[in-house]
N, C-alpha and C positions, 0 to 999 in steps of 0.2 A: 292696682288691686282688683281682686275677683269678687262680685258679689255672689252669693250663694244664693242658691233655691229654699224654701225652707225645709226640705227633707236632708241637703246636705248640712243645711247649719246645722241640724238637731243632733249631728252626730260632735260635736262639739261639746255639748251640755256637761261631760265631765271638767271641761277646762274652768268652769263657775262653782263648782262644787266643790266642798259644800261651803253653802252659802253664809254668809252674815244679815244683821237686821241692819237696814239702810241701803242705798243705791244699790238695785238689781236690774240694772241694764241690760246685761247681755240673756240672761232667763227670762226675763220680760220679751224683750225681742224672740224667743226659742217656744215661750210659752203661747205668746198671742199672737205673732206673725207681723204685729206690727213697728215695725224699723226694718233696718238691712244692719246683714252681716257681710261685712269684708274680708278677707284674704289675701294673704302674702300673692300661693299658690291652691291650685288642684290638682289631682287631691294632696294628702301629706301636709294643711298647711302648716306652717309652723307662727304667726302670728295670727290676731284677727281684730279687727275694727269692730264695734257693734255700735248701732246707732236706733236711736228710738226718740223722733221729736227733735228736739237739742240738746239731748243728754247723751252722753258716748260713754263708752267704756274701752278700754286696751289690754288684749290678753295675748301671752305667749310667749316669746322670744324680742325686747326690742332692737334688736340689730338689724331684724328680716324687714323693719318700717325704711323709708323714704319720709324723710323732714318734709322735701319739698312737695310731694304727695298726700301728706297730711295737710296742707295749708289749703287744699284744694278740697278737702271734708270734712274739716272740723269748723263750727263754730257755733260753739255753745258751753256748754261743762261736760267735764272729764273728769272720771273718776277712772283710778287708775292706780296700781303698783308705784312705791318708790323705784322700780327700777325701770321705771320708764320717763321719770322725771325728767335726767339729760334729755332723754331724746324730743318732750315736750317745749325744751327749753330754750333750744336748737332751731325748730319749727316754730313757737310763738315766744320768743321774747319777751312779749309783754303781757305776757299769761298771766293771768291775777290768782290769789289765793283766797277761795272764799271757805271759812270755816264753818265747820258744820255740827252740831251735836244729834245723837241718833238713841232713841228710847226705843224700849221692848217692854209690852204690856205684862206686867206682872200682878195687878191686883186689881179689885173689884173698882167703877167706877163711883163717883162722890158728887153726887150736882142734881140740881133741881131742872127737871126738863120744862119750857112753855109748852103751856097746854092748847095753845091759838094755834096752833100752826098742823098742818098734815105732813108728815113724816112717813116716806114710804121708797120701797127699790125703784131708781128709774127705769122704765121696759123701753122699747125700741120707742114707741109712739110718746116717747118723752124728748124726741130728738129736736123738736122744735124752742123748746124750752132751753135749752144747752145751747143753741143757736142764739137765744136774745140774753145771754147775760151780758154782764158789762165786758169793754175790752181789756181788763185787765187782769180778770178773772176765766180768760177764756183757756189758759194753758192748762186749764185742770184735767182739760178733755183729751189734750195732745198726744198721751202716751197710748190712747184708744184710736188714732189716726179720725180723730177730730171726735164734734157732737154724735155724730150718726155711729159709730164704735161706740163711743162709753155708752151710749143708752142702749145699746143690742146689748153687753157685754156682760149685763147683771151684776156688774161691781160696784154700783153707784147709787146712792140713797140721794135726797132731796129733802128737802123742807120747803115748803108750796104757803101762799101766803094767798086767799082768792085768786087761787090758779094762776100765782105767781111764783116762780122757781126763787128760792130767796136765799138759799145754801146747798151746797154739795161735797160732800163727800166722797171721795171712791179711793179703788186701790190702783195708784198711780204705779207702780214696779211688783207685779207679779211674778215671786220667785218658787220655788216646790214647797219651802216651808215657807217662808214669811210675806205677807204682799205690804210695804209700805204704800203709805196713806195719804193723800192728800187733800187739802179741805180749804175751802173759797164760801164765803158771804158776799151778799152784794153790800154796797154802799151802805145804803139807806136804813138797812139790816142788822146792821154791825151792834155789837153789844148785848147782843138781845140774848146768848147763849145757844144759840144757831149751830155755829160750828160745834160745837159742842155734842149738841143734840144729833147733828147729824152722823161727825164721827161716832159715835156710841151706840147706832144701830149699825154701822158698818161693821163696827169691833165684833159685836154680837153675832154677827154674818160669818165675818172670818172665822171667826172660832167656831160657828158651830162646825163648817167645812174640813177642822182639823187646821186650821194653818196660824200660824200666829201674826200677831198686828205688829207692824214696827213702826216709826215716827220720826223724821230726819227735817230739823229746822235750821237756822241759823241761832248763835249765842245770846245773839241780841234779839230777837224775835221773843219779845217777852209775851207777848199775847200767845202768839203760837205753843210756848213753855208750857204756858198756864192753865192753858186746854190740856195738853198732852196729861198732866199732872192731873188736873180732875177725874181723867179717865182711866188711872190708875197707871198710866204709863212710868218707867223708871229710867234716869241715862245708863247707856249699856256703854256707848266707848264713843269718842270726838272721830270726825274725820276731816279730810279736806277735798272741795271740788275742784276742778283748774277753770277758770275761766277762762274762755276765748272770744274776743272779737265781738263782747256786749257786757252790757255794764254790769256791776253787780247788783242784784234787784235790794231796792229797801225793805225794810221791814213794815207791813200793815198795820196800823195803829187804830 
């Protein structure tokens, strides 16, 4: 496969359109530059790989893929057409199916913000901050090709605790209209309505930009629900990711 430059990927961008709320992988990668896009061929292609982090997406024709060329660039989640299921299934056999539900903000939010905390955009010189969270919380940054992207990138709020980073919110898939959202607390933190607060200045963000918020957790992610619901978010449609070659992550409690 060919990777592209990003002036040839951009001419792809009709092959995403138009979009839905939930995994925007391939616009994410066309919009911010950060992932690689794949190709059958150039020019003419007729498939395309996109990758951003661990998150993939598959567009085009799957006849033009190689199974065993895939196994050599995937391994993460897939989000992807049923018609490329066979060919998924071919290449990873033991591809997992993780389920996923996906909200679109439709009404005002409903929640008591803490008044302790400083709530603000991260800027670039917040990149050290994004560097000491915990490790398990660090994939928030990922789709920004690490800390030093999301805090250039202007998509990410925080809640700061004595000039401690203590939540973040940002928009993890940047698509034309919608950027879904992703949001991490640290430990210690947890409960405190963090997440909360942080999502609901980003919502505010987005919307005033013109674009709308979207929200993709898992079913059993009741914590995760539960926020989304406070912030007026609604379920819009179920999806499913493929796993590859890493476990499926649990639900934060």
């Amino acid at each position: 496969m060919i990777a592209l430059a990003p002036l040839q990927a951009a001419t792809l961008k009709a092959w995403f359109l138009p979009e839905r709320a939930g995994p925007l992988v391939g616009l994410h990668v066309l919009n911010t530059g950060n992932g690689v896009c794949w190709v059958d061929r150039w020019p003419a292609p007729r498939g395309a790989l996109m990758m951003t982090a661990d998150n993939y997406a598959l567009a085009g024709d799957p006849s033009v893929f190689d199974a065993t060329e895939l196994r050599t660039r995937i391994r993460g989640f897939v989000e992807t057409a049923e018609g490329f299921l066979p060919l998924l299934k071919t290449a990873f056999p033991d591809c997992k199916r993780w389920e996923r539900v996906i909200f679109e903000k439709r009404a005002a939010a409903k929640f008591h913000s803490p008044n302790v905390f400083e709530v603000r955009r991260l800027s670039a010189h917040d990149a050290h901050h994004l560097w000491g969270i915990s490790p398990d919380n660090f994939w928030i940054s990922k789709t920004w090709g690490g800390p030093n992207g999301l805090a250039a990138s202007g998509r990410g709020w925080g809640a700061f605790w004595d000039n401690h980073l203590a939540s973040v919110a940002c928009t993890f898939y940047l698509g034309e209209k919608y950027e879904d959202i992703g949001v991490v607390t640290e430990p210690q933190f947890r409960g405190g309505g963090l997440s909360t607060t942080c999502a609901a200045a980003l919502c505010e963000d987005i919307l005033a930009r013109g674009h709308q918020p979207s929200w993709t957790t898992s079913p059993d992610n009741l914590a995760s629900i539960r926020v989304a619901e406070k912030l007026g978010f609604v379920l819009q449609r179920r999806n499913v990711l493929h796993v590859v070659g890493i476990p499926i992550p649990e639900p934060v409690h």
